[in-house]
C-alpha positions as CSV (number, residue, x, y, z in Angstrom):
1,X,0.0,0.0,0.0
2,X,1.4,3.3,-1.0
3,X,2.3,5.6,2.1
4,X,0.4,8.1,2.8
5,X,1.6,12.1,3.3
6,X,3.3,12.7,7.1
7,X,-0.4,14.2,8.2
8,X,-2.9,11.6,6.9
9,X,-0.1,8.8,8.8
10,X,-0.9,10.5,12.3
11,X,-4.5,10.2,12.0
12,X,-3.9,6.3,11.3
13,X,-1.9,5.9,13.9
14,X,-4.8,6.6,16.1
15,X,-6.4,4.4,14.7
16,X,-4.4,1.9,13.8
17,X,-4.7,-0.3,17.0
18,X,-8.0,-1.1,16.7
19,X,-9.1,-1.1,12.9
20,X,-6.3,-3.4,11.7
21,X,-7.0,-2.6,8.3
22,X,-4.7,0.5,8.5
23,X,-2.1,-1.7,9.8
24,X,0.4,-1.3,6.5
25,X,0.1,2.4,7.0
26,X,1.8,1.9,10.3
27,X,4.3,-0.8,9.3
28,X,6.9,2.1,9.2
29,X,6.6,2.4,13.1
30,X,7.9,-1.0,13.8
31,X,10.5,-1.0,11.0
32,X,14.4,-0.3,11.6
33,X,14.7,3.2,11.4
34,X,15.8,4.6,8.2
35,X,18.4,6.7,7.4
36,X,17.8,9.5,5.0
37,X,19.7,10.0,2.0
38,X,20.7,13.2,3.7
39,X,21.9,11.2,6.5
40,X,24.3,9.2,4.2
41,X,25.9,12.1,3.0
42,X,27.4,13.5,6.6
43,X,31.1,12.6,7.6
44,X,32.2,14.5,10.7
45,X,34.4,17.2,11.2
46,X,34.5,18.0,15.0
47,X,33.7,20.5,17.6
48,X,34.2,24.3,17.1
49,X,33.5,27.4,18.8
50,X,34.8,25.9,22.5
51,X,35.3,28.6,25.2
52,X,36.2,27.9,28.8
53,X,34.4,30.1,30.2
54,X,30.6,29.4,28.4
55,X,28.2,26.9,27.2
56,X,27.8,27.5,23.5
57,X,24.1,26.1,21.7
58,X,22.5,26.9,18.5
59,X,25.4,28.1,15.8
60,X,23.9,29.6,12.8
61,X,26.3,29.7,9.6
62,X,26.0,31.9,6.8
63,X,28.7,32.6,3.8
64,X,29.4,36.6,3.6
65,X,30.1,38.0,0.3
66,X,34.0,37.7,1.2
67,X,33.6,34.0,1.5
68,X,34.2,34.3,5.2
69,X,31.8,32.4,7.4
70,X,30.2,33.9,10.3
71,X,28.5,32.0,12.8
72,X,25.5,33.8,15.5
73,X,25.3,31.4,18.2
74,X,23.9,31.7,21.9
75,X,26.1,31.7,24.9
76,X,26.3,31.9,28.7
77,X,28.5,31.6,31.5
78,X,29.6,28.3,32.5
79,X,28.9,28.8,36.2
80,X,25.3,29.1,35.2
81,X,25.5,25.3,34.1
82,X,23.5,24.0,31.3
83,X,19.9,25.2,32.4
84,X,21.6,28.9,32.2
85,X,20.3,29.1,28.3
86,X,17.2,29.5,29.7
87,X,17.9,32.7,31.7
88,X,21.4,34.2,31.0
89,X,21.9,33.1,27.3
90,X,22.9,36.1,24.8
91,X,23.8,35.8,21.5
92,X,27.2,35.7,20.1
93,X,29.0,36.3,16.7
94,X,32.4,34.8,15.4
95,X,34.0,34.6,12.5
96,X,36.0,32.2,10.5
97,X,38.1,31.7,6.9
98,X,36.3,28.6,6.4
99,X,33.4,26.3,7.3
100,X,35.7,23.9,9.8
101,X,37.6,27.1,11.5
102,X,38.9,28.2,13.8
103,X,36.3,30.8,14.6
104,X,37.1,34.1,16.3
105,X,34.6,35.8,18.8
106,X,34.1,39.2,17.3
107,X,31.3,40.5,19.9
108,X,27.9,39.6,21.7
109,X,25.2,41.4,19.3
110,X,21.9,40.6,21.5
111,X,21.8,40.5,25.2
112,X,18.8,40.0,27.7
113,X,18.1,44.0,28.4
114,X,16.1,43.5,32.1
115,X,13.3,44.1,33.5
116,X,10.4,45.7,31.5
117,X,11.4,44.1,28.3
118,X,10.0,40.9,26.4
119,X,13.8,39.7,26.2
120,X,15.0,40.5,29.6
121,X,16.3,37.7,30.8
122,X,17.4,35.9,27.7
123,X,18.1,35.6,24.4
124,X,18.5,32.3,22.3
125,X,17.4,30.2,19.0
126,X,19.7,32.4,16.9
127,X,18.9,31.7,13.2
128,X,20.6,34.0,10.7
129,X,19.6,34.6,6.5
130,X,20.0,37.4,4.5
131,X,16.7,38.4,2.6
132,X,15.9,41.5,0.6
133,X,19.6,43.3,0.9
134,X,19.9,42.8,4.3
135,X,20.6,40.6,7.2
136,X,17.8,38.9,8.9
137,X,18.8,37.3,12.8
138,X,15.5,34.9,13.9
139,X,16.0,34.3,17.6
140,X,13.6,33.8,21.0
141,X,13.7,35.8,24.3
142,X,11.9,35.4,27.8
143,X,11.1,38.1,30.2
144,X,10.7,35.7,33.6
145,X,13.9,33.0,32.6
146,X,10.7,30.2,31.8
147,X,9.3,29.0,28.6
148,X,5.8,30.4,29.3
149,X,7.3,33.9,27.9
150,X,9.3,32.8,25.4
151,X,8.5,34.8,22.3
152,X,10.4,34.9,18.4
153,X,12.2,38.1,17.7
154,X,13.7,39.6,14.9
155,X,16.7,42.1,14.7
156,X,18.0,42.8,11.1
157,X,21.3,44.5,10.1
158,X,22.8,46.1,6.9
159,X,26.0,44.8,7.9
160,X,27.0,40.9,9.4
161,X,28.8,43.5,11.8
162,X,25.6,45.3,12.8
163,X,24.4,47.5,13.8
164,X,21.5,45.5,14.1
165,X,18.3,46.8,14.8
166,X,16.4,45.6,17.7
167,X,12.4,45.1,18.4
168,X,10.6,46.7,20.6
169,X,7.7,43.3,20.3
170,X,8.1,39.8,19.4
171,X,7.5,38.7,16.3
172,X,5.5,35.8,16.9
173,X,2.9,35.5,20.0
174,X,1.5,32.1,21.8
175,X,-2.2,31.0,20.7
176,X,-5.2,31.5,22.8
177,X,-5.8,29.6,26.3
178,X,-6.3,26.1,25.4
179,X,-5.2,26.1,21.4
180,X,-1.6,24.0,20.6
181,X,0.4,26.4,21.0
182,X,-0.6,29.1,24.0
183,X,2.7,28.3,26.3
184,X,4.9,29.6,24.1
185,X,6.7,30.8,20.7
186,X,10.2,29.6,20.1
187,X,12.8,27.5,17.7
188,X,12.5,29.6,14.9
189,X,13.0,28.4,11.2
190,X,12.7,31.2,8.1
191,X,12.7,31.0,4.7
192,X,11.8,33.1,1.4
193,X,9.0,31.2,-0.5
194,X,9.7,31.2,-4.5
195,X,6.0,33.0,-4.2
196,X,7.7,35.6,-2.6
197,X,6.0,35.1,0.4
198,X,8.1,35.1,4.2
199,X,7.5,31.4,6.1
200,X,8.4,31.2,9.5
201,X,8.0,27.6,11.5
202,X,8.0,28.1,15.1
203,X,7.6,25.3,17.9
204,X,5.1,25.5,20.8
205,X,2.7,23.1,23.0
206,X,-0.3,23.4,25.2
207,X,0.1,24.8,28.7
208,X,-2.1,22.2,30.5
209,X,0.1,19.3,29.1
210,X,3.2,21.0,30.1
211,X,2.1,21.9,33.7
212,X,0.2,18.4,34.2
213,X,2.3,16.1,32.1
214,X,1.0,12.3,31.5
215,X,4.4,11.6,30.6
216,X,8.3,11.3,31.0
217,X,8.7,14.9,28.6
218,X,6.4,17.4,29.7
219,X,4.4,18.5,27.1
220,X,4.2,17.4,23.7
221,X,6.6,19.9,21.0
222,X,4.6,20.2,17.7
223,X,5.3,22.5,14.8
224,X,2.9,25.6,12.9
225,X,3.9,28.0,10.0
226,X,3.0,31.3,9.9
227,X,3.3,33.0,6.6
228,X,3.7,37.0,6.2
229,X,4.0,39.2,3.1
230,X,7.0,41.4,4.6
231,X,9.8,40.2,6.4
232,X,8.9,42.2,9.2
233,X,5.5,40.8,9.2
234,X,2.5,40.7,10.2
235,X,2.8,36.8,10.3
236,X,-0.1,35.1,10.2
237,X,-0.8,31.7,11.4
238,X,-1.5,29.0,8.9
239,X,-4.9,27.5,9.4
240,X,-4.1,23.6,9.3
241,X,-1.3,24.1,12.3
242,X,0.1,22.1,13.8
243,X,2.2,21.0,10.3
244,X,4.4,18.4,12.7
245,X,2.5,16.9,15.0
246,X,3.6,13.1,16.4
247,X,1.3,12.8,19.5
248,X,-1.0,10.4,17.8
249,X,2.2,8.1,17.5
250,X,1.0,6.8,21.3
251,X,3.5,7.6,23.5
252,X,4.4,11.5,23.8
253,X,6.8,11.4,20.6
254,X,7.7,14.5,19.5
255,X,10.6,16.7,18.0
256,X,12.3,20.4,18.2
257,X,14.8,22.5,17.0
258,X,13.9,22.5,13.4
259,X,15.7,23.8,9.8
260,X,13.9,23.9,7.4
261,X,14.8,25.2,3.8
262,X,13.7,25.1,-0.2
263,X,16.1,23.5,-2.7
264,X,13.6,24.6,-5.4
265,X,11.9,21.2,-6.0
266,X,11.3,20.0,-2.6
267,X,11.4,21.9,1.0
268,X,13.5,19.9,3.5
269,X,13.2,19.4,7.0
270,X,15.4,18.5,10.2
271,X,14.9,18.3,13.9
272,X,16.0,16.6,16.6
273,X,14.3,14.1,17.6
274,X,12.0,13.1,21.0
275,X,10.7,9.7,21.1
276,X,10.2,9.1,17.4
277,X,13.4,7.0,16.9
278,X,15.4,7.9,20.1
279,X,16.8,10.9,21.8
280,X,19.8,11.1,20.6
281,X,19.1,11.0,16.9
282,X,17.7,13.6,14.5
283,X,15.1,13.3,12.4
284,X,15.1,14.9,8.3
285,X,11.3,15.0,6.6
286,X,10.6,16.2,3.0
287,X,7.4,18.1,1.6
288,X,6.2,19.3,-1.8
289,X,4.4,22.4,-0.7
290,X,5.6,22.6,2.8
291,X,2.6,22.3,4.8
292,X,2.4,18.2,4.6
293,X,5.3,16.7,5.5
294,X,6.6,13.1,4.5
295,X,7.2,10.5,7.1
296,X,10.6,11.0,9.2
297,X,13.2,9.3,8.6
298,X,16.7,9.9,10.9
299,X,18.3,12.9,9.6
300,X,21.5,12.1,12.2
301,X,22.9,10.2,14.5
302,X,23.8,10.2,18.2
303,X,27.6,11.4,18.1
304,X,29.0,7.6,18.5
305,X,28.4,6.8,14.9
306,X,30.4,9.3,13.9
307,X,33.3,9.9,16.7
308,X,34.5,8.0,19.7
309,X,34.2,10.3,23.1
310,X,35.4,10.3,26.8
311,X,33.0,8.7,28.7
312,X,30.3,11.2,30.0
313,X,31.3,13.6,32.8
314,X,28.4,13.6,35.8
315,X,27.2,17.3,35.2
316,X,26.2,16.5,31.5
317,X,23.0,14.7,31.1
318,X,22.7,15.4,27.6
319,X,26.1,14.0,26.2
320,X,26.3,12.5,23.3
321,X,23.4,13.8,21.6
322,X,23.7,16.7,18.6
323,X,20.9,19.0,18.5
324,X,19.6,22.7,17.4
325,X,20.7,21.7,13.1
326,X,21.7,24.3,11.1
327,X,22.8,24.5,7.4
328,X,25.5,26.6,6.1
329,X,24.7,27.2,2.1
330,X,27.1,28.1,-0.3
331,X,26.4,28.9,-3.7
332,X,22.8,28.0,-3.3
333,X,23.8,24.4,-1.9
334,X,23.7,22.9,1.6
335,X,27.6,22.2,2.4
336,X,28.1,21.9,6.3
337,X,25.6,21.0,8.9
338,X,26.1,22.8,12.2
339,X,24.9,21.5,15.3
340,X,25.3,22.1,19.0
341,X,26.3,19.2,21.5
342,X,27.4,19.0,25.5
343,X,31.3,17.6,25.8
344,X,34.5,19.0,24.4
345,X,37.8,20.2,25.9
346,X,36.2,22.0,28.8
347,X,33.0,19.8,29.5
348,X,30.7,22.3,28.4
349,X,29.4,22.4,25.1
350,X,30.3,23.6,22.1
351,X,29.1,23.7,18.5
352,X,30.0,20.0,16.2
353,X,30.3,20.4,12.9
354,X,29.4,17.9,9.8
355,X,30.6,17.9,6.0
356,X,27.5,17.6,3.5
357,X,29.2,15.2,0.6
């Protein structure tokens, strides 16, 4: 039987276990997991961006006109330990000569500001294009250091080097009480339809499964689109949200940290993964319009099928594990995959960094 789109699957899974008719349209479930052609094309380069003093997370690439590579990534101190990104995190920009480095810090471009702003005690989800002439930075703050105020930004530049421009209001706001989405607005992903229209993917879940979870992961992390006729918006919300949406799968799977980008044939899709495969994996979907999405297949691995590493230290309870994907395009074509991951000389965590053959 002939798969279905990624949207029709999750209502069958809800199904499946008691009309056995739908059971080949589940069969992928309790197959070995797949790996994506994308996922075939990845050797390893290593860790960059390692600083003794800070956690570094989400590093965005992008190729300036110089051929240079800058990266935008969030930091914070290391005495904060890893739960600092959620209340001290600012975002950072280094630059390097190539893809694999060594990158050079060349200042901190958004910080939390304090009290009486929506990013006052954080700023994070850095996620960097250039649209339209100028420089667009995609990235979530919080005004209490929680995710029930965490809200998409968007600061634009002239100039990699700034300055850049700062808002006054997010960019994106939380549903209604009760809808998918009214905890939060965060993980980012942007990109310039060929219509000319601007798409921004964001990831949210519902308050009352996040403060009364039924499960190990509180809450369940589903994806919406919001499309906009400006950069700057107004984004509005796509009316068949959630696009990604694994809860019918039966057992809280659900992913994050999304990319997602148009090759102009087919948009593309990776996130890391929760529960669909494994923790510790990522997950790479396809789509011909970019609303339905194709079944997941892994997009990457956990780090040990690529690299051998010291055995974890106590403080890290996500080693081992690659997360936030971002690609690095050159000449129109992914080249590098950018990812963050907890390890590395100083037992923080640092950005890992994979070749696109």
């Amino acid at each position: 039987m002939k798969r279905k789109e990624f949207l029709a699957t999750g209502i069958l899974a809800s199904l499946g276990s008691c009309l056995p008719a739908f059971g080949d349209d589940l069969k992928w479930l309790n197959q070995e997991p797949k790996l994506s052609d994308f996922e075939k094309r990845l050797s390893p380069v290593g860790r960059a961006l390692e600083f003794e003093d800070y956690y570094v997370w989400c590093n965005s690439p992008i190729e300036a006109p110089n051929g240079k590579i800058h990266v935008f990534f969030s930091r914070w101190p290391k005495a904060k330990s890893m739960s600092g990104w959620t209340h001290a995190s600012e975002i950072a920009h280094a630059v390097a000569d190539k893809p694999e480095g060594p990158y050079t810090y060349v200042s901190t471009v958004l910080a939390p500001r304090g009290e009486g702003f929506w990013d006052a005690t954080t700023c994070h989800n850095p996620s960097v294009h250039f649209v339209d002439g100028k420089y667009a930075l995609f990235f979530m703050g919080n005004s209490n250091g929680k995710l029930d105020t965490q809200r998409i930004g968007l600061a634009t530049a002239d100039s990699l080097y700034g300055p850049w421009k700062r808002p006054d209001e997010p960019l994106l706001l939380p549903g209604n009480e009760g809808e998918w989405d009214d905890h939060c607005t965060t993980n980012p992903s942007f990109f310039k339809h060929p219509n000319g229209e601007y798409w921004l993917y964001y990831k949210s879940f519902d308050t009352e499964g996040y403060i009364h979870p039924k499960f190990k992961i509180r809450g369940n992390r589903k994806y919406g689109l919001t499309i906009s006729k400006s950069l700057e918006g107004p984004y509005e919300k796509y009316e068949g949200n959630p696009v990604i949406d694994f809860h019918t799968m039966g057992n809280n799977e659900q992913c994050e940290d999304a990319f997602t980008w148009y090759d102009g044939n087919m948009f593309h899709m990776l996130a890391r993964d929760l529960g669909v495969y494994g923790i510790d994996k990522g997950l790479y979907m396809s789509s011909r319009d970019g609303k339905h999405w194709s079944e997941p297949q892994i997009g990457y691995q956990e780090l040990s099928k690529y690299i051998q590493q010291p055995p974890a230290p106590k403080h890290l309870n996500r080693y081992g594990r690659a997360e936030r994907p971002q690609v690095l395009f050159q000449n129109g074509k992914p080249t590098y995959l950018f990812t963050a991951s907890q390890g590395g000389k100083y037992e923080t965590a640092s950005a890992f960094i994979f070749k696109i053959n």
